[in-house]
PDB file of N, CA, C and O in Angstrom:
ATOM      1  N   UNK A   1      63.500  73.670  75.882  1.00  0.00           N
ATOM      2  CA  UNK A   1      63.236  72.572  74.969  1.00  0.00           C
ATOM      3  C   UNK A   1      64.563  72.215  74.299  1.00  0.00           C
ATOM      4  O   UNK A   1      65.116  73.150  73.720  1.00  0.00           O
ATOM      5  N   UNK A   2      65.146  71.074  74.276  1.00  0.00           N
ATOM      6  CA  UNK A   2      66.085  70.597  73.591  1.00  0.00           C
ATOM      7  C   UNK A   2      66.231  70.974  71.956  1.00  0.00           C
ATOM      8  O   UNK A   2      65.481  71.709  71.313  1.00  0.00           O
ATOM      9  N   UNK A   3      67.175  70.400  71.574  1.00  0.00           N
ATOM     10  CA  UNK A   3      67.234  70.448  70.288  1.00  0.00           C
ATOM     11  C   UNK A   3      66.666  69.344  69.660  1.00  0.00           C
ATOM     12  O   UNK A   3      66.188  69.524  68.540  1.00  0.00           O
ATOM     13  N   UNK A   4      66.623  68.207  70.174  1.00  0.00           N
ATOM     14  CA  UNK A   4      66.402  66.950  69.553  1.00  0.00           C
ATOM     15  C   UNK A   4      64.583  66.892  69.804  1.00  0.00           C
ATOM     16  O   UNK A   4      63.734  66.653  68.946  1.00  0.00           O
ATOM     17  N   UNK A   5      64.354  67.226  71.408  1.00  0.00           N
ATOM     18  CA  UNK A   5      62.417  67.167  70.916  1.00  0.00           C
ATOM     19  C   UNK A   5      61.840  68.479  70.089  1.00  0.00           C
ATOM     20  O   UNK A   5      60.725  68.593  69.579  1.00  0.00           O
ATOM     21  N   UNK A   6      62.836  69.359  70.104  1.00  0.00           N
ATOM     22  CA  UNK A   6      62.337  70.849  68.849  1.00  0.00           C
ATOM     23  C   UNK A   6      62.280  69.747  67.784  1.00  0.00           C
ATOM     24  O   UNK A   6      61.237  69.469  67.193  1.00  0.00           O
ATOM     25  N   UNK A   7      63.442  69.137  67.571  1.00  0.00           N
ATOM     26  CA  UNK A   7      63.459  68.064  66.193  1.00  0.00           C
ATOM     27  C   UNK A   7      61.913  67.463  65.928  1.00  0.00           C
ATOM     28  O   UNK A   7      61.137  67.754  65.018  1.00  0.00           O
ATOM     29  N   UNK A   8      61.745  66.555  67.002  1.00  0.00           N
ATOM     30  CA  UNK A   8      60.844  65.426  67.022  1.00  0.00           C
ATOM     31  C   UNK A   8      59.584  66.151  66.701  1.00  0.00           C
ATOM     32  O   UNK A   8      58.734  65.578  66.020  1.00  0.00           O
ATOM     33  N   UNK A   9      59.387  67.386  67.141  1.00  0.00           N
ATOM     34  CA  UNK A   9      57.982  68.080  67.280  1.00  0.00           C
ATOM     35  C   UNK A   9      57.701  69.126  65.544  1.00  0.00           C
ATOM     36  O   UNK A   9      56.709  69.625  65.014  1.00  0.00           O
ATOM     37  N   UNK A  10      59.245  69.036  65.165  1.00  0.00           N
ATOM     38  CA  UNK A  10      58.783  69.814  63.450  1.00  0.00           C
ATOM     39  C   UNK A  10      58.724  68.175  62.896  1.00  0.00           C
ATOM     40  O   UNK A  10      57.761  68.336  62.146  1.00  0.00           O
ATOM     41  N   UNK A  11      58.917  67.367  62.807  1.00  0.00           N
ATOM     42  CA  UNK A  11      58.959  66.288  62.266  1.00  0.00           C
ATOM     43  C   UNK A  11      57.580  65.844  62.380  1.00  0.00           C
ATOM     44  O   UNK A  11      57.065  65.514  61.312  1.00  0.00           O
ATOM     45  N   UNK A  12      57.028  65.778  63.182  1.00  0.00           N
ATOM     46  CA  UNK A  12      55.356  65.274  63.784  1.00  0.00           C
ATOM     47  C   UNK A  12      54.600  66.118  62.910  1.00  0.00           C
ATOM     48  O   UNK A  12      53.855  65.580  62.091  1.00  0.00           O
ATOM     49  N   UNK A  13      54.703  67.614  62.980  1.00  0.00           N
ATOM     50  CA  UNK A  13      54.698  68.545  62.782  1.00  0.00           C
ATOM     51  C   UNK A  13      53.721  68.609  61.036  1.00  0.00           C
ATOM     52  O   UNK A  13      52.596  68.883  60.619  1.00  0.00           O
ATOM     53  N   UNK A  14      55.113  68.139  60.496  1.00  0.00           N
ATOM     54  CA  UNK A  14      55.651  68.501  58.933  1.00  0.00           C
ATOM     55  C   UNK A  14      54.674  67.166  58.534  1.00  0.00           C
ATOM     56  O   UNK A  14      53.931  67.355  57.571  1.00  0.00           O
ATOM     57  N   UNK A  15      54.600  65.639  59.284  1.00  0.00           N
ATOM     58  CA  UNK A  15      53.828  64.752  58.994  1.00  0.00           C
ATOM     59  C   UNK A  15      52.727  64.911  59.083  1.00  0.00           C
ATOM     60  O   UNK A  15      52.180  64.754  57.991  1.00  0.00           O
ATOM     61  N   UNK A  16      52.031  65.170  59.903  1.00  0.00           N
ATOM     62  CA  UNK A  16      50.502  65.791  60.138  1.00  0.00           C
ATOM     63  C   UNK A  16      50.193  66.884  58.929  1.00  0.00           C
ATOM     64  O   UNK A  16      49.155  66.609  58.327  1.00  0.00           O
ATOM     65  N   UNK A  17      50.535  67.473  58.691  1.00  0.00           N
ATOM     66  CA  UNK A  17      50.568  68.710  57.797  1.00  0.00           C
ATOM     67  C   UNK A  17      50.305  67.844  56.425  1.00  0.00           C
ATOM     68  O   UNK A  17      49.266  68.000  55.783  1.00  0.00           O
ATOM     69  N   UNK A  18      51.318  66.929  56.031  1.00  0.00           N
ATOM     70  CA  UNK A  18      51.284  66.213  54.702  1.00  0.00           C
ATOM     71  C   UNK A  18      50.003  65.669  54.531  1.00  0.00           C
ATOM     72  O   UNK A  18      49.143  65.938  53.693  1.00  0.00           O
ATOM     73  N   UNK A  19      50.010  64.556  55.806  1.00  0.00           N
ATOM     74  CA  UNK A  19      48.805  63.449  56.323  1.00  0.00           C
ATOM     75  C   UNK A  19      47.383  64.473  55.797  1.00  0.00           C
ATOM     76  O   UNK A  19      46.621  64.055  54.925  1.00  0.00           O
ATOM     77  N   UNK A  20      47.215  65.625  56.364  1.00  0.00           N
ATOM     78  CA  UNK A  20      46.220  66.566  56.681  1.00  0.00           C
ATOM     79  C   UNK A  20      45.578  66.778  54.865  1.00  0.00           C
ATOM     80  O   UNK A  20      44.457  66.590  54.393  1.00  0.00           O
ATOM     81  N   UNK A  21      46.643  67.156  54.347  1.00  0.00           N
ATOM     82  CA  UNK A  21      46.653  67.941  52.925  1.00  0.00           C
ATOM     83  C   UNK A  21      46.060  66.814  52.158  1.00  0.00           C
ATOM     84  O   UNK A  21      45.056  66.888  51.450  1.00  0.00           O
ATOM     85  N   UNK A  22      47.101  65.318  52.469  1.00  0.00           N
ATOM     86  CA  UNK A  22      46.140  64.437  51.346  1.00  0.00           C
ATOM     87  C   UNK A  22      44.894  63.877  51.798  1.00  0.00           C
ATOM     88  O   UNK A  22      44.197  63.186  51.055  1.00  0.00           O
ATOM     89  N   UNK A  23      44.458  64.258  53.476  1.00  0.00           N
ATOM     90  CA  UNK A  23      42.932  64.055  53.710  1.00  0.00           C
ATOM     91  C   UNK A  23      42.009  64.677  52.812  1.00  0.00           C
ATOM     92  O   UNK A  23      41.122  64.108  52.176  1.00  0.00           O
ATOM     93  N   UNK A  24      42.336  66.072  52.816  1.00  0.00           N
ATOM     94  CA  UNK A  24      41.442  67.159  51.867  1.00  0.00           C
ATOM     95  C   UNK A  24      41.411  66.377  50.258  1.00  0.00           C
ATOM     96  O   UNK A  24      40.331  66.155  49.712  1.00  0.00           O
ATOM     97  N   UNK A  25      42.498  66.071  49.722  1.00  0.00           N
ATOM     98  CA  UNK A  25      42.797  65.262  48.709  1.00  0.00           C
ATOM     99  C   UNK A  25      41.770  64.401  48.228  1.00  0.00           C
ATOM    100  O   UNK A  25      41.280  64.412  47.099  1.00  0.00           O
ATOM    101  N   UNK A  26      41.425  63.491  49.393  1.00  0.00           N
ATOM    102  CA  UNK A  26      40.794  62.046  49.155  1.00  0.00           C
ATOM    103  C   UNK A  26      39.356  62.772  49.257  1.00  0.00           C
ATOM    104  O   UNK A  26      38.399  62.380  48.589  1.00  0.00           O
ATOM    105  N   UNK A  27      39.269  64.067  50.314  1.00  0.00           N
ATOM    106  CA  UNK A  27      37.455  64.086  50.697  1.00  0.00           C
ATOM    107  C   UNK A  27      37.445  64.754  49.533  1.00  0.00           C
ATOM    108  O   UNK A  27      36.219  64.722  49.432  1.00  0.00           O
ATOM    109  N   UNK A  28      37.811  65.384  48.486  1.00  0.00           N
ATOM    110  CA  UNK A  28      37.368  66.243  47.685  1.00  0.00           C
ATOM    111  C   UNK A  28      36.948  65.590  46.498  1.00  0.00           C
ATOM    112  O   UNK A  28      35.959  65.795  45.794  1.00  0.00           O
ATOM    113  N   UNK A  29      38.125  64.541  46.370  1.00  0.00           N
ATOM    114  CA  UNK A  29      37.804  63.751  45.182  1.00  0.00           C
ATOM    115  C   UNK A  29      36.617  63.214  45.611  1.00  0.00           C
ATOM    116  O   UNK A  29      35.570  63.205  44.963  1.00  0.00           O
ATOM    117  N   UNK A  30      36.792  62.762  46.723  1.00  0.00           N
ATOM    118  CA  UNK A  30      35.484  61.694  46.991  1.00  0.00           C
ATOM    119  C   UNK A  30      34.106  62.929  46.505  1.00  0.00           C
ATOM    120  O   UNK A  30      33.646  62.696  45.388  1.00  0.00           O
ATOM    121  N   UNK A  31      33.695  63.725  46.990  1.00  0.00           N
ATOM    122  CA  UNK A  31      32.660  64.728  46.833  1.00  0.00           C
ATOM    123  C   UNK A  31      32.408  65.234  45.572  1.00  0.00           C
ATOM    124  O   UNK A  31      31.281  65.595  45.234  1.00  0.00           O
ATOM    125  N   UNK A  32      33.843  65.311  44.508  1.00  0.00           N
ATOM    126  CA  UNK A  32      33.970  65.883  43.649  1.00  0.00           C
ATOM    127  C   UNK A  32      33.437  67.115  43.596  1.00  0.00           C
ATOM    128  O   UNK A  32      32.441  67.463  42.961  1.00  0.00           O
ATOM    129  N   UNK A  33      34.454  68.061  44.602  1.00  0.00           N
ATOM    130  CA  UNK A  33      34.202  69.146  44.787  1.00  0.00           C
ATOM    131  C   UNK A  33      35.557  69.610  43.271  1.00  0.00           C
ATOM    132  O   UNK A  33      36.303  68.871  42.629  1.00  0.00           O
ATOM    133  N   UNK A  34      35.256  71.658  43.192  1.00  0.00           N
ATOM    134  CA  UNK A  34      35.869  72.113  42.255  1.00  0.00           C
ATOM    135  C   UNK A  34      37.306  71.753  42.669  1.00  0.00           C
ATOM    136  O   UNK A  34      37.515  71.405  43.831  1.00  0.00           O
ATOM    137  N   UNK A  35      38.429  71.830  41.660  1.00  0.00           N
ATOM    138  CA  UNK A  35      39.786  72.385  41.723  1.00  0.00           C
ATOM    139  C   UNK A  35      40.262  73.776  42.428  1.00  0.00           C
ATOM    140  O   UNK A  35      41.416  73.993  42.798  1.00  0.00           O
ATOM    141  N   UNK A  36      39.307  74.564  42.532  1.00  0.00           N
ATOM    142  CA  UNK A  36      39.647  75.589  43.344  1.00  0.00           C
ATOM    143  C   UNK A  36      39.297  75.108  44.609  1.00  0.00           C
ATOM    144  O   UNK A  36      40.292  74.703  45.209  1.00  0.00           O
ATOM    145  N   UNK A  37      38.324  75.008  45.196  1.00  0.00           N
ATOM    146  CA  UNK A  37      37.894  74.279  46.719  1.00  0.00           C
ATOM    147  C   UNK A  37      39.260  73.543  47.241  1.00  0.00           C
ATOM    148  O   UNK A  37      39.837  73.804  48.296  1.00  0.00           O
ATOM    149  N   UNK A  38      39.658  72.546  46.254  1.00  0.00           N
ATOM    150  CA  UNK A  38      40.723  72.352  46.274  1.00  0.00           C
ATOM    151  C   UNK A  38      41.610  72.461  47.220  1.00  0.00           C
ATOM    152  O   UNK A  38      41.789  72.011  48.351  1.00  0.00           O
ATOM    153  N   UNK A  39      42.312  73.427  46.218  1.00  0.00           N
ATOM    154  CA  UNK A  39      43.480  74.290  45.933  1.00  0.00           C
ATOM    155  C   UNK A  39      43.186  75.352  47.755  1.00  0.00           C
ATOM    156  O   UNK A  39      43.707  74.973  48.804  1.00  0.00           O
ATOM    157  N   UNK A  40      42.387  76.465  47.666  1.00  0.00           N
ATOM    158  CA  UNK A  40      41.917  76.631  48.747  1.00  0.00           C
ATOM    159  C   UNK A  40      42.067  76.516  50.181  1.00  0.00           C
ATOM    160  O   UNK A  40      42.276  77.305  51.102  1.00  0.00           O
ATOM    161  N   UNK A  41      41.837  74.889  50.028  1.00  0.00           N
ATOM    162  CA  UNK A  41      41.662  74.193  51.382  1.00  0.00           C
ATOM    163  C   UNK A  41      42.986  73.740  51.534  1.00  0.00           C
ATOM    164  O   UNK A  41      43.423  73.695  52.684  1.00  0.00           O
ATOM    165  N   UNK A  42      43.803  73.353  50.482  1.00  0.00           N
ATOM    166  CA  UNK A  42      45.295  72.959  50.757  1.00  0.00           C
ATOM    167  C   UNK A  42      45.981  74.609  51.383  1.00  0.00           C
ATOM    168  O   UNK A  42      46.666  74.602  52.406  1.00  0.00           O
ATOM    169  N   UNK A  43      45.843  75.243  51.026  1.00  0.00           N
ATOM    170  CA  UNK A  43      46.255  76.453  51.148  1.00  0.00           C
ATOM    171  C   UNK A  43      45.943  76.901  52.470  1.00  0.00           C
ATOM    172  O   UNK A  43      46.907  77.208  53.171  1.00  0.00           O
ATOM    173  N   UNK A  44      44.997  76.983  52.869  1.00  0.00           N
ATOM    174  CA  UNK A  44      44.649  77.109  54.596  1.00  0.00           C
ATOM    175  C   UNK A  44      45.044  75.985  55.484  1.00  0.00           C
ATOM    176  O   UNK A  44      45.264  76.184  56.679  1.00  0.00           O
ATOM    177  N   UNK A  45      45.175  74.399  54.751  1.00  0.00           N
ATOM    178  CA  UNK A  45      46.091  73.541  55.919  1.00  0.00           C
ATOM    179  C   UNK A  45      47.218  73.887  55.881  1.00  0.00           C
ATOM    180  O   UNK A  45      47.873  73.582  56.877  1.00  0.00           O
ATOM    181  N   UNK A  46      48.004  74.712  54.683  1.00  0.00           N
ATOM    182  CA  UNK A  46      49.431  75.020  54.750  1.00  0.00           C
ATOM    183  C   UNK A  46      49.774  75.848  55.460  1.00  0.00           C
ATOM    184  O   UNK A  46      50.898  75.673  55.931  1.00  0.00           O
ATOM    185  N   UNK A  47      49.014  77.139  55.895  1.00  0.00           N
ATOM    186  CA  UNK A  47      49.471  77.915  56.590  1.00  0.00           C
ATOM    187  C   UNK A  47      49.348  77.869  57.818  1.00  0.00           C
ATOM    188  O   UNK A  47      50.167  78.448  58.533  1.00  0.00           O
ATOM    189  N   UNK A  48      48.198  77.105  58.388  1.00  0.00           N
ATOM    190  CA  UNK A  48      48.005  76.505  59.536  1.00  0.00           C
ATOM    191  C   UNK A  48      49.132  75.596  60.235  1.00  0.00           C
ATOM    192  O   UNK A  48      49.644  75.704  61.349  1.00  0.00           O
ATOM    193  N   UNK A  49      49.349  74.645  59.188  1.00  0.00           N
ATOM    194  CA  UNK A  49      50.700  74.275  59.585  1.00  0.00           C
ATOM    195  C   UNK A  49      52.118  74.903  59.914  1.00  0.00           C
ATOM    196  O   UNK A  49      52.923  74.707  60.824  1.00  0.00           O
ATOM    197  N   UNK A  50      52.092  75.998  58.461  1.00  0.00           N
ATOM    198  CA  UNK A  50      53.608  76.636  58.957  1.00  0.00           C
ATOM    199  C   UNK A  50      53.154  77.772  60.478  1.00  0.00           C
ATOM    200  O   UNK A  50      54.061  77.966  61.286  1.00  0.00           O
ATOM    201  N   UNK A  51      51.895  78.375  60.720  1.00  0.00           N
ATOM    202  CA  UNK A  51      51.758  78.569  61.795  1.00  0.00           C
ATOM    203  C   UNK A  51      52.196  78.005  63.018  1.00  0.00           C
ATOM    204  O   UNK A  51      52.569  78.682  63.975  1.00  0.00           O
ATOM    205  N   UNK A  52      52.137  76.326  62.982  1.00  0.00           N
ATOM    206  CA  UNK A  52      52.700  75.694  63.981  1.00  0.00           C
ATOM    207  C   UNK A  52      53.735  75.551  64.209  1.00  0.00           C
ATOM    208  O   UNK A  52      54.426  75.854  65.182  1.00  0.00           O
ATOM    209  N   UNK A  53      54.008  74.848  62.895  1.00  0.00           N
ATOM    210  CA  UNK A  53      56.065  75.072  62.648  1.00  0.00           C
ATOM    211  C   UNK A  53      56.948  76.088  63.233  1.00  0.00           C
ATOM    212  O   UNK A  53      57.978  75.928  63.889  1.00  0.00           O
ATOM    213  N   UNK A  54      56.272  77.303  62.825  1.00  0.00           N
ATOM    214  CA  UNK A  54      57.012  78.743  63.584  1.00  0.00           C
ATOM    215  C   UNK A  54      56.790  78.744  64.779  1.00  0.00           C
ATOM    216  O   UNK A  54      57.661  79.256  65.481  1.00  0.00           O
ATOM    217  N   UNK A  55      55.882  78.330  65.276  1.00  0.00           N
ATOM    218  CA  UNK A  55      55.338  78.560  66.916  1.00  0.00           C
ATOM    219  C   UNK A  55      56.644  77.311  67.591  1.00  0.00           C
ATOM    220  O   UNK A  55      57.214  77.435  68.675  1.00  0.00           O
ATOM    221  N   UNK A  56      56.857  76.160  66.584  1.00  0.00           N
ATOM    222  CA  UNK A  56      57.530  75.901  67.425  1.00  0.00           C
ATOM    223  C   UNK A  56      59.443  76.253  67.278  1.00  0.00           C
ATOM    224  O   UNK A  56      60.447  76.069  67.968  1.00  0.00           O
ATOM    225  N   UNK A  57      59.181  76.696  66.274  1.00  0.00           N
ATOM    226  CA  UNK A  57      60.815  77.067  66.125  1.00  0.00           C
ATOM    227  C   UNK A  57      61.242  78.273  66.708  1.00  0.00           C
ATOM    228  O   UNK A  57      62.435  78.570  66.763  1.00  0.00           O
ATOM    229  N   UNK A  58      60.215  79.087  67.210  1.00  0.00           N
ATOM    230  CA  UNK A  58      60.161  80.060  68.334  1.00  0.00           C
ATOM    231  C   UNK A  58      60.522  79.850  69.470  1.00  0.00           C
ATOM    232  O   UNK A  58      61.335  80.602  70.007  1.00  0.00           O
ATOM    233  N   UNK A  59      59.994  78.760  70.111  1.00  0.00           N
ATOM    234  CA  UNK A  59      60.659  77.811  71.067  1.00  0.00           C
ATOM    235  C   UNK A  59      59.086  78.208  72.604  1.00  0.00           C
ATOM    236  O   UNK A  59      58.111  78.900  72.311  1.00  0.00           O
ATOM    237  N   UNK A  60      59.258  77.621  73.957  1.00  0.00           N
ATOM    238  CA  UNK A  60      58.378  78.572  74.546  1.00  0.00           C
ATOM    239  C   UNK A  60      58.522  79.612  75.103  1.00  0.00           C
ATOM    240  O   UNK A  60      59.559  80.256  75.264  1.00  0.00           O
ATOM    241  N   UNK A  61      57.133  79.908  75.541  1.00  0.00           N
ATOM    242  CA  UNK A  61      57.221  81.394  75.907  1.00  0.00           C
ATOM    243  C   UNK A  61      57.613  82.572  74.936  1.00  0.00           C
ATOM    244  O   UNK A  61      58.158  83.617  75.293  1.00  0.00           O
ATOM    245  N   UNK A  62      57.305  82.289  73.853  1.00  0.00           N
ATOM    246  CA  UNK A  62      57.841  83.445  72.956  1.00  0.00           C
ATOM    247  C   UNK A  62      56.330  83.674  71.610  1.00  0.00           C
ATOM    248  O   UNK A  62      55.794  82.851  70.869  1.00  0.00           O
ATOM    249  N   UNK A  63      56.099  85.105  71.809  1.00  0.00           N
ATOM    250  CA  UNK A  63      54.861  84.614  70.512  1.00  0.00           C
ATOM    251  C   UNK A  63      55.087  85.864  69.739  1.00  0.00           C
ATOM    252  O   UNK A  63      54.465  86.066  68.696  1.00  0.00           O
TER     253      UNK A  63
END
């Protein structure tokens, strides 16, 4: 994998992740679920994400 699509793919990456976090954002308000539910759910798209992030800064074939 290049350096420049490693680039393109934390960049996609890091956007989806944001995109993702203020989905939870909008459905929660919308539901008016708690501040912890929240908090929570941002917290499990975050790590999910840096899960990916690392998977790809690992590069392939490597886990």
């Amino acid at each position: 994998m290049s350096a420049l699509s490693r680039n393109h793919l934390l960049a996609l990456a890091a956007i989806g992740l944001a995109l993702f976090v203020v989905a939870i954002g909008f459905a929660a308000a919308k539901a008016e679920v708690s501040p912890t539910v929240l908090v929570v759910s941002a917290l499990v798209a975050a790590a999910a994400g840096g899960a990916v992030i690392a998977a790809i800064l690992r590069g392939p074939g490597r886990s």
